[in-house]
C-alpha positions in Angstrom: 196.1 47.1 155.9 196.1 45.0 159.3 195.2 42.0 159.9 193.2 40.2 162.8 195.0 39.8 166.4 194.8 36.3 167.5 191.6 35.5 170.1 191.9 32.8 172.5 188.2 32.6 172.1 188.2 29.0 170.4 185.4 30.6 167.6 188.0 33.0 166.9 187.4 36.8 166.6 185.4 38.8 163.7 187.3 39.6 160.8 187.8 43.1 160.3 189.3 44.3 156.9 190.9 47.7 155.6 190.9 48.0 151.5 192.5 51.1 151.4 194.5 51.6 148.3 193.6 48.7 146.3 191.0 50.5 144.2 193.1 53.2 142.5 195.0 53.3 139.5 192.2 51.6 137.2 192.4 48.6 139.2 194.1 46.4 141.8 198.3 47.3 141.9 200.5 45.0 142.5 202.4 44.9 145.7 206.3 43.1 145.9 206.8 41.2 149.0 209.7 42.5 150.9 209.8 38.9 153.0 209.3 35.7 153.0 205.9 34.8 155.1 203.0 32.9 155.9 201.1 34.4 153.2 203.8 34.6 150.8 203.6 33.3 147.3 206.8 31.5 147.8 205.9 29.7 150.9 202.0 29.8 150.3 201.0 29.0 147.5 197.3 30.2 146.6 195.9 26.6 146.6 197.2 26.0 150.0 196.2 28.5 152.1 193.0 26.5 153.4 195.2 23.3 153.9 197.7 24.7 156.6 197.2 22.6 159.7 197.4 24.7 163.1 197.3 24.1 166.4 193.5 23.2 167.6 191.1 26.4 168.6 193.6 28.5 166.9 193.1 30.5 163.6 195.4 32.3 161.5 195.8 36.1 161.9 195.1 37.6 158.0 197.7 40.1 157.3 197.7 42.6 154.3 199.1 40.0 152.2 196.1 37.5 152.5 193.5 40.6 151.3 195.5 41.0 148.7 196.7 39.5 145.6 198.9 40.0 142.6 197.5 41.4 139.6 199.5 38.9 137.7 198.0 35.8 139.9 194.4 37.6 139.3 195.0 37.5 135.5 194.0 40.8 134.4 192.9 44.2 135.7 189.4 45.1 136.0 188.8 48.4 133.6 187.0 51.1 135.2 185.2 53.4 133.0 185.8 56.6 134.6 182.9 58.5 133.0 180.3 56.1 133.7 179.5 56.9 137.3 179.7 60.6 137.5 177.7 60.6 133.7 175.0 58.7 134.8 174.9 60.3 138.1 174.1 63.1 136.0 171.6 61.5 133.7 169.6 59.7 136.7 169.2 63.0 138.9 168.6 65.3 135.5 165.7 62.8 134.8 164.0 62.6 138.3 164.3 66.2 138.7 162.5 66.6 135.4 160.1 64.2 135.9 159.2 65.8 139.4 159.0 69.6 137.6 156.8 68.1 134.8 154.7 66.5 137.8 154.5 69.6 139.1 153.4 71.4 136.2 150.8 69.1 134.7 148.5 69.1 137.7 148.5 72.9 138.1 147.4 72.8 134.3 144.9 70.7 135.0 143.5 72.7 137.9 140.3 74.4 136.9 139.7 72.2 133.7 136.3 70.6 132.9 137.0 66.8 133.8 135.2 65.6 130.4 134.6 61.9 130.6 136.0 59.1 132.4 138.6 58.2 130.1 140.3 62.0 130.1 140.2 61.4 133.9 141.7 58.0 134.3 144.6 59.3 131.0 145.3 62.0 133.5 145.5 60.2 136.4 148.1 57.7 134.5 150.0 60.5 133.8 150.7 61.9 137.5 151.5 58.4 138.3 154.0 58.1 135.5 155.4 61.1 136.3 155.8 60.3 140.1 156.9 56.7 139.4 159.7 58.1 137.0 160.9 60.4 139.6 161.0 58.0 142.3 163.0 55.4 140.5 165.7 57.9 138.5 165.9 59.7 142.3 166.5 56.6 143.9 169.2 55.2 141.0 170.9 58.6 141.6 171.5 58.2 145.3 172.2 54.4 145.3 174.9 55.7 142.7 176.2 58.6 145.1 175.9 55.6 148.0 178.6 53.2 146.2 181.0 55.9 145.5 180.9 56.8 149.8 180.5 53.4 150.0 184.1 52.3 148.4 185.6 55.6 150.7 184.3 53.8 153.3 185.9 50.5 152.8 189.1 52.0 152.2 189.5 53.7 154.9 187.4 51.9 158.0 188.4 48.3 159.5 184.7 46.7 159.7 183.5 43.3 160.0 182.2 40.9 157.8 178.6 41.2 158.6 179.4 45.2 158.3 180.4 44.7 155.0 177.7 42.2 154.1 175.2 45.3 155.5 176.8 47.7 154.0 177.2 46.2 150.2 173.5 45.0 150.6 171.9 48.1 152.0 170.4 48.5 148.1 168.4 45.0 148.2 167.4 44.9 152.0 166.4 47.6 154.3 167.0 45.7 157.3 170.4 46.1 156.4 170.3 49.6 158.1 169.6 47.4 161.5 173.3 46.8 161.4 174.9 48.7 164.5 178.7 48.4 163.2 177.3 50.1 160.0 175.0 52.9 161.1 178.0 53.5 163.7 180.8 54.0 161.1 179.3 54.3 157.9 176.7 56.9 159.1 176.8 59.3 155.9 176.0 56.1 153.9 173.7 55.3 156.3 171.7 57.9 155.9 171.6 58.0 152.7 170.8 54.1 152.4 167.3 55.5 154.6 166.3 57.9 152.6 167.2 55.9 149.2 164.1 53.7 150.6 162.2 56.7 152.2 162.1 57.6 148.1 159.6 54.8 147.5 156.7 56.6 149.5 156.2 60.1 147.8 154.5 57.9 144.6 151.9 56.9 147.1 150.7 60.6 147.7 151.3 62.8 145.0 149.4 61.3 142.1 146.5 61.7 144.8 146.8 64.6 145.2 144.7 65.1 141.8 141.1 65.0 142.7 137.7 66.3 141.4 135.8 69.3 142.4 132.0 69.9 141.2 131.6 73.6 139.4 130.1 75.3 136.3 130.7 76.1 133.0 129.7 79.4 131.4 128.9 80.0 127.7 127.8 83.2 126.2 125.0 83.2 123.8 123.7 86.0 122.1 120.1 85.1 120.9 116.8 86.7 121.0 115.3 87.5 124.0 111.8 88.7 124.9 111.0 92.4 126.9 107.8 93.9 127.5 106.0 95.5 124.4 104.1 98.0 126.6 106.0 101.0 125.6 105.2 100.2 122.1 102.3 102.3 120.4 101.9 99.4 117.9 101.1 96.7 120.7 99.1 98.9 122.6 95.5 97.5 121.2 97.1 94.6 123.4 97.2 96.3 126.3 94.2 98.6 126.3 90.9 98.4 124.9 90.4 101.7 123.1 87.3 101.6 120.3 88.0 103.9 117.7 86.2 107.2 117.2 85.0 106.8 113.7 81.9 104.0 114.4 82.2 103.2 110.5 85.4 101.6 110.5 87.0 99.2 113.5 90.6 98.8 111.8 93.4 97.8 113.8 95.2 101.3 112.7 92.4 103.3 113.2 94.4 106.8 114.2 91.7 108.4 116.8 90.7 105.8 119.5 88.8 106.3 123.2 90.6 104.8 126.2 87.8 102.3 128.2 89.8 100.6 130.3 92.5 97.4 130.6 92.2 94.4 128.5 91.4 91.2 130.4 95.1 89.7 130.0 96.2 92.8 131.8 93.7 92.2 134.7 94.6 88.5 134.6 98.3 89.0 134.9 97.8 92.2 137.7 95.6 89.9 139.6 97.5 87.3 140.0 100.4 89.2 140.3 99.2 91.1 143.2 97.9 87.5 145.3 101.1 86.0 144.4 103.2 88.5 146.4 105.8 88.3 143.3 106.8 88.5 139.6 105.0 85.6 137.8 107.3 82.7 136.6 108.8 83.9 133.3 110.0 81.4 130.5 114.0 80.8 131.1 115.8 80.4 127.7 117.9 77.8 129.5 117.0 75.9 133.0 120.3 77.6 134.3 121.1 81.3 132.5 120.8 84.8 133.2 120.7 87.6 130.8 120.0 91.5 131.1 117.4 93.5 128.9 117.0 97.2 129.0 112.5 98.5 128.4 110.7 101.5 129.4 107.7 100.9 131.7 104.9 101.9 133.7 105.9 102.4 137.7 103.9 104.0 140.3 105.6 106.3 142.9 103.6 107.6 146.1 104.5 110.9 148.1 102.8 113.0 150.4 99.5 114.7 150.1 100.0 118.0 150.0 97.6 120.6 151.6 94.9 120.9 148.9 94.5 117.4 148.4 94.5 116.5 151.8 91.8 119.1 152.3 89.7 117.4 149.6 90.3 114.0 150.9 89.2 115.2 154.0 85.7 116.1 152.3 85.4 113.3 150.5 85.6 111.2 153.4 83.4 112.8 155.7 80.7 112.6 152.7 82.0 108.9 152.2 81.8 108.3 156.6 77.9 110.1 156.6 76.6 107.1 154.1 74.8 104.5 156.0 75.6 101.0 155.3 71.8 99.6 156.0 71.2 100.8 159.5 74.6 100.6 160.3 76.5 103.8 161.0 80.1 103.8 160.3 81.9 105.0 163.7 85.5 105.2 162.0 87.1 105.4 158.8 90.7 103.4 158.6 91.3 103.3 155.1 90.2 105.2 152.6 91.4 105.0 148.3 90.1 106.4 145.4 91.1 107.3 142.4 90.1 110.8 141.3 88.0 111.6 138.6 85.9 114.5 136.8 82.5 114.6 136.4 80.5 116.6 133.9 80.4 119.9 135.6 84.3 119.7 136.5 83.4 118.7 140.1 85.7 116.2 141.6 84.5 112.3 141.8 86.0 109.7 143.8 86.0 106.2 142.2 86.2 103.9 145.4 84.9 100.9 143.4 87.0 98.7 140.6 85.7 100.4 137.3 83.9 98.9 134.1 85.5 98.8 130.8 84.1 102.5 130.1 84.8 106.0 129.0 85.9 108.0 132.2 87.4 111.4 132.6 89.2 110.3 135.1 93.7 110.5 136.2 96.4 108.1 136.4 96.0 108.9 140.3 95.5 107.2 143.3 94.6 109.1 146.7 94.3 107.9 149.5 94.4 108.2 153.8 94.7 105.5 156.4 95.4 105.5 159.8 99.1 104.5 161.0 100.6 103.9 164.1 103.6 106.3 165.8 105.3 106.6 168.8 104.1 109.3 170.9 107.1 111.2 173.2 105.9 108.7 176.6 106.9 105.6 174.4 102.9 104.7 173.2 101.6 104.4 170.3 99.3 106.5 169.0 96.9 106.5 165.4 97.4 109.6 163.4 96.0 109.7 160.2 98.1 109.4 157.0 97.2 110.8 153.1 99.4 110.1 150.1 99.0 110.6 146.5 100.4 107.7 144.0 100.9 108.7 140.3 101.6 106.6 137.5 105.1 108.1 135.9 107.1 106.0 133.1 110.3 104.3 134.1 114.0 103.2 132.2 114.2 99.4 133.8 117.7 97.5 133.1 116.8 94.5 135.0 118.8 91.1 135.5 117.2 87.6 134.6 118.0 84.7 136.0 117.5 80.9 136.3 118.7 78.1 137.9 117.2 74.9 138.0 113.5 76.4 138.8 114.3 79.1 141.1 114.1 82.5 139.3 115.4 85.7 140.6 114.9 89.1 138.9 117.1 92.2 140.2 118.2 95.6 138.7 117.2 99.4 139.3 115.1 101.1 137.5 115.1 105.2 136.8 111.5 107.2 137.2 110.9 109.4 134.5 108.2 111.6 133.4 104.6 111.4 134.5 102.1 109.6 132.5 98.7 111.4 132.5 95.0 109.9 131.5 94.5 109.8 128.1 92.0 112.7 126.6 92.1 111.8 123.1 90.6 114.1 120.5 88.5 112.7 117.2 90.6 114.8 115.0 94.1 113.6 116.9 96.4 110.3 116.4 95.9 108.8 119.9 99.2 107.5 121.8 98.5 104.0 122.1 101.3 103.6 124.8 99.6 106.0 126.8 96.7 104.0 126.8 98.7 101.0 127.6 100.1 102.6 130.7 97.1 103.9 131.7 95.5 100.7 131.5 97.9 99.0 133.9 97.2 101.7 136.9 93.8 100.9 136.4 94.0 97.7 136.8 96.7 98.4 140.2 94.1 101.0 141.4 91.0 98.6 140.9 93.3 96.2 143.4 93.7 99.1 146.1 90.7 101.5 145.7 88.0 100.5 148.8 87.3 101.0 152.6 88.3 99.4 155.8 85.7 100.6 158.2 83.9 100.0 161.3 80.0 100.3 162.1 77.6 99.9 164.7 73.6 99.1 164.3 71.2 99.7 166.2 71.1 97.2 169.1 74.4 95.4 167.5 77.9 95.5 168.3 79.9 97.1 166.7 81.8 95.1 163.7 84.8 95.7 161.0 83.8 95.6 157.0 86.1 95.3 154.0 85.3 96.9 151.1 88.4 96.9 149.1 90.0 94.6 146.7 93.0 95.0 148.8 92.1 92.0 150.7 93.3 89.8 148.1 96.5 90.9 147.5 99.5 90.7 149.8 99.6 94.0 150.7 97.0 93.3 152.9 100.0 92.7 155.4 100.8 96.0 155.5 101.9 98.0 158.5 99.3 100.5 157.2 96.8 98.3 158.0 97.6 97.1 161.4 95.5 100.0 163.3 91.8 98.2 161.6 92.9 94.8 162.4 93.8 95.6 166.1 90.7 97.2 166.2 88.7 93.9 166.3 87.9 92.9 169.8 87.8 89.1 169.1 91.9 89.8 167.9 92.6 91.5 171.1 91.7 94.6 171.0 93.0 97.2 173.7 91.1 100.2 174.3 94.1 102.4 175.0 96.1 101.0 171.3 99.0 100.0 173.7 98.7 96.1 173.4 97.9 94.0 170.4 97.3 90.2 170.3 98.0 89.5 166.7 96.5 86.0 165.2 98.2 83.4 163.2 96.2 84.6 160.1 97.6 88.3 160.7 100.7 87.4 161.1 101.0 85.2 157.7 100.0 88.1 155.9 102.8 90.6 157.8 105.1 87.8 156.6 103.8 87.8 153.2 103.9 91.9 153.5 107.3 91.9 155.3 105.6 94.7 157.3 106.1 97.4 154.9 104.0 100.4 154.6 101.4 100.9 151.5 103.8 103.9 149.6 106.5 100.7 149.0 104.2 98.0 148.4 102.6 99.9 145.9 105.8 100.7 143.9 106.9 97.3 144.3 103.5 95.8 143.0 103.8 97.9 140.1 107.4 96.7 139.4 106.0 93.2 139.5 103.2 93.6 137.1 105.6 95.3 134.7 108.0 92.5 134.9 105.4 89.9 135.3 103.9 91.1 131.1 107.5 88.5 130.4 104.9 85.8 131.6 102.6 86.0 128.7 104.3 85.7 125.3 101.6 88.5 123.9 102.7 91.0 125.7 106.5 90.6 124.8 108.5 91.6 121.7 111.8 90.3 121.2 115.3 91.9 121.0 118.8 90.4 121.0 120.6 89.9 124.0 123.9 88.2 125.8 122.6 85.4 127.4 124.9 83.7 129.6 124.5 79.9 130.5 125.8 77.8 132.7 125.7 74.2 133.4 127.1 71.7 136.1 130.5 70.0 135.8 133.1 68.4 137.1 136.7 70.3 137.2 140.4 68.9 138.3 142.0 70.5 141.7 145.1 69.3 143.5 146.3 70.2 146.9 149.7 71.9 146.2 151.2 71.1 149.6 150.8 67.9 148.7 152.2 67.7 145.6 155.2 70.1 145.8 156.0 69.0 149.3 157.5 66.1 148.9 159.0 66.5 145.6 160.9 69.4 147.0 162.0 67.3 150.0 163.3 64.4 147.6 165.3 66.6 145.0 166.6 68.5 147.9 167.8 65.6 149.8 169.1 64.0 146.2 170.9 67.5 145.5 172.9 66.8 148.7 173.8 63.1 147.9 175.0 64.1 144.4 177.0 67.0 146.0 178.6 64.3 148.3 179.2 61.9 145.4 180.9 64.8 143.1 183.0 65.6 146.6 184.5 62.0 146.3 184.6 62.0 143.1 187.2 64.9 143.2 188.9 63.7 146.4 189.2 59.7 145.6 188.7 59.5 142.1 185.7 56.9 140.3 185.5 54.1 141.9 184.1 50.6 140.5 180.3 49.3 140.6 179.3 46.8 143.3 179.0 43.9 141.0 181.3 40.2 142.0 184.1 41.5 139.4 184.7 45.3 140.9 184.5 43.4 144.9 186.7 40.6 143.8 188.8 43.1 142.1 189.0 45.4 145.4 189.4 42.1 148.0 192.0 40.8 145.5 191.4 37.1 147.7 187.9 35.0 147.5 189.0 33.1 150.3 188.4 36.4 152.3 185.1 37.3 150.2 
């Protein structure tokens, strides 16, 4: 060790000091004067050494002998336990790392959970900030403990000042400590590690908040009854159809031979409605958010093209239907024409244009029917040709979907056409198919909604004029593109002679929208879907069968945002690792060295005069 040159600056230069040495062995070693001098304990004596007179604006130069004293003046050595440091470096880095995996591995449990009430959340909350607190402070204790080890290196082999000192033993209680030039400039290692020791305090800001609250559902499963429609079901068909039975004597409920007259007036009520509404009738949800599935066999109607025999008796019956006056009207053109075909007594065919009464008819489960519709002609134009399609009533497999949420209902799910259905001719002596009759019933009451005329007439001295003579008008197929050639028809709508401009009105257009401009062929098979499906609305027409029913309700559920969570513990065990590996370096190269309590510095310095 050196000590200070002399300064003819009257304040006298800073004192620099060197420890080397004095810190191994298990404490301060005592060092035998070779000479007699200024400092020794022959000619100084310990309780002098403040007392010597010199010459004004000079100071005396310290010299290894004045840093230093002997063990036997000190009293006794200072013990160093040489397993402390390294052991609780261990302990303190072991803990922080484990705190910061356990951080790490409770929010990513708790990611997806239901939140529960408030108290789970707050309990939770605590938690991360335990966790993160923890690792802070057991992080922090491990590189403060790596620091002092580099820290006593430092001293013994660097001259610094005072105030270096001072900056560098008190890094640990002041950050402004790391202002200090002379430190940062020598000590840069400790330095370093000094800045991020107090960098350590910020990750416990962020990471607990990285914990936050998402809104979701929860699902349950529920296998309950559920209701289907009880129209394929010969025992529920006397709720379908109204059949009288044969025998006039008795009128039992299970009367064998019955005559089919027609749909009950539920079934009318519910096709009605169905048919203005556009869609399938609200249907009781078992919970106001769930969705099950349900497999039934129905009635659906499917319409192809005429072929050439019926389109040759359409033809007839249409020119016999265009030849009736309507007053002294004469009907100039025939847009729409629908009937459904029936039998009369001599086997001659019958159209029934008009909604039937509850009555005995030899009629089909049939619908024919021609319309004018609108193609493109090879110049770009369009041009009216006439149309003719047959609609039949088969039965159907449905496996629809159900579901509910908060009002809105949505019904999906394919259905597979099966076999025809034909008009029930039930014999006196025979056991009538009440499911037959059911089915039957609902295409009557579909046909009743779509049998008519669109037509135009002229009077004598009267303009010509449009009439509606369908039921058709108050559905929403009334949109149809089928229909678009009688509406544009209508001079007052903007009517073009040539069919190559149309002015369409608001009201027309509502109905399109209603329609979505689909031709007759698919909004009858849709309509007919509906009023299947719509039978859910009315509890008479159901039975019940088990089913899965899945609910689900609104919750709350944890998240976290892993970058910012395993960000900065990474970072901070990272940079710890490296401290630790530096302290374990000088622990093999200098050996423990003491604490920075007064007893291991006074030990080291070995003269409070100096301190």
């Amino acid at each position: 060790m050196s000590g200070a040159a002399e300064d003819p600056d009257p304040k006298g230069p800073s004192t620099t000091i060197g420890l080397r040495g004095s810190l191994e062995g298990g404490g301060p070693k005592p060092r035998a004067h070779t000479s007699a001098g200024p400092c020794s304990p022959k000619t100084r004596p310990e309780h002098t050494v403040l007392a010597e007179t010199r010459p004004p604006g000079e100071r005396q130069p310290l010299s290894c002998g004045c840093l230093r004293r002997n063990s036997n003046d000190l009293g006794r050595h200072r013990q160093i336990n040489r397993w402390k440091s390294p052991l609780l470096l261990s302990i303190f880095f072991t803990v922080g790392l484990a705190m910061s995996i356990a951080h790490c591995v409770f929010y990513p449990k708790l990611s997806g959970i239901v939140v529960g009430n408030s108290s789970n959340q707050e309990r939770n909350i605590r938690f991360g900030t335990a966790f993160s607190f923890l690792a802070q402070i057991a992080l922090t204790a491990t590189v403060w403990l790596s620091y002092t080890q580099l820290l006593w290196d430092f001293v013994g082999e660097k001259e610094v000042t005072v105030k270096g000192l001072i900056a560098a033993f008190g890094a640990d209680t002041s950050i402004f400590s790391l202002l200090n030039i002379e430190m940062v400039r020598k000590f840069r290692i400790g330095s370093s590690m000094a800045l991020f020791a107090w960098c350590l305090i910020l990750p416990p800001f962020f990471t607990p908040a990285t914990l936050f609250i998402y809104p979701s559902t929860e699902t349950v499963e529920i296998e309950q009854l559920v209701r289907y429609p009880a129209i394929s079901d010969s025992s529920s068909g006397d709720r379908f159809a109204y059949s009288p039975p044969y025998n006039n004597e008795t009128k039992l409920a299970n009367d064998g031979s019955r005559i089919f007259n027609g749909p009950r007036t539920i079934l009318t009520l519910i096709s009605t409605a169905t048919a203005s509404f556009g869609q399938i009738l609200p249907i009781k949800a078992p919970y106001s958010r769930s969705t099950y599935s349900t497999h039934f066999y129905g009635p659906i109607v499917h319409c192809d093209r005429a072929n050439s025999s019926v389109t040759t008796s359409i033809d007839s019956l249409l020119r016999d239907e265009t030849a009736t006056p309507l007053g002294t009207a004469k009907e100039t053109i025939n847009v729409y024409y629908a009937f459904v075909p029936a039998l009369n007594a001599s086997g001659g065919l019958v159209p029934l244009s008009k909604p039937r009464l509850q009555s005995p008819f030899n009629a089909t489960n049939e619908l024919w029917m021609t319309f004018f519709r609108y193609a493109i002609d090879s110049d770009g134009n369009r041009a009216r040709e006439r149309h003719y399609q047959v609609c039949q009533l088969y039965n159907a497999s449905y496996d629809i979907k159900l579901e509910w949420d908060r009002g809105f209902q949505n019904v999906t799910g394919p259905y597979e056409i099966l076999e025809k259905v034909y008009f029930p001719t039930d014999r006196p002596d025979a056991v009538s198919d009440m499911a037959r009759h059911s089915y039957s019933a609902l295409f009557w009451v579909l046909a009743d909604q779509l049998v008519g005329t669109f037509s135009w007439f002229v009077g004598l001295n009267q303009s010509e004029f449009g009439v509606i003579d369908s039921q058709i008008s108050r559905t929403s197929l009334l949109g149809t593109s089928d229909l678009d050639v009688f509406f544009d028809l209508n001079k007052n709508k903007g009517w073009s002679k040539n069919d190559n401009s149309t002015q369409i009105s608001d009201q027309r257009l509502q109905d399109k929208t209603l329609a979505r401009n689909r031709t007759l062929n698919i909004l009858l098979e849709e309509l007919s879907f509906n009023t299947t499906v719509s039978l859910l609305h009315n509890k008479l027409l159901t039975r019940n069968t088990t089913a899965k029913v899945l609910q689900w309700q609104s919750v709350n559920r944890y998240g976290y945002n892993p970058h910012g969570l395993f960000i900065p513990y990474a970072l901070a065990n990272f940079f710890t690792l490296i401290t630790v590996l530096l302290g374990i370096f000088s622990y093999l190269r200098s050996g423990v060295h003491p604490d920075k309590n007064i007893q291991d510095i006074v030990s080291a310095a070995k003269d409070l005069h100096v301190i």
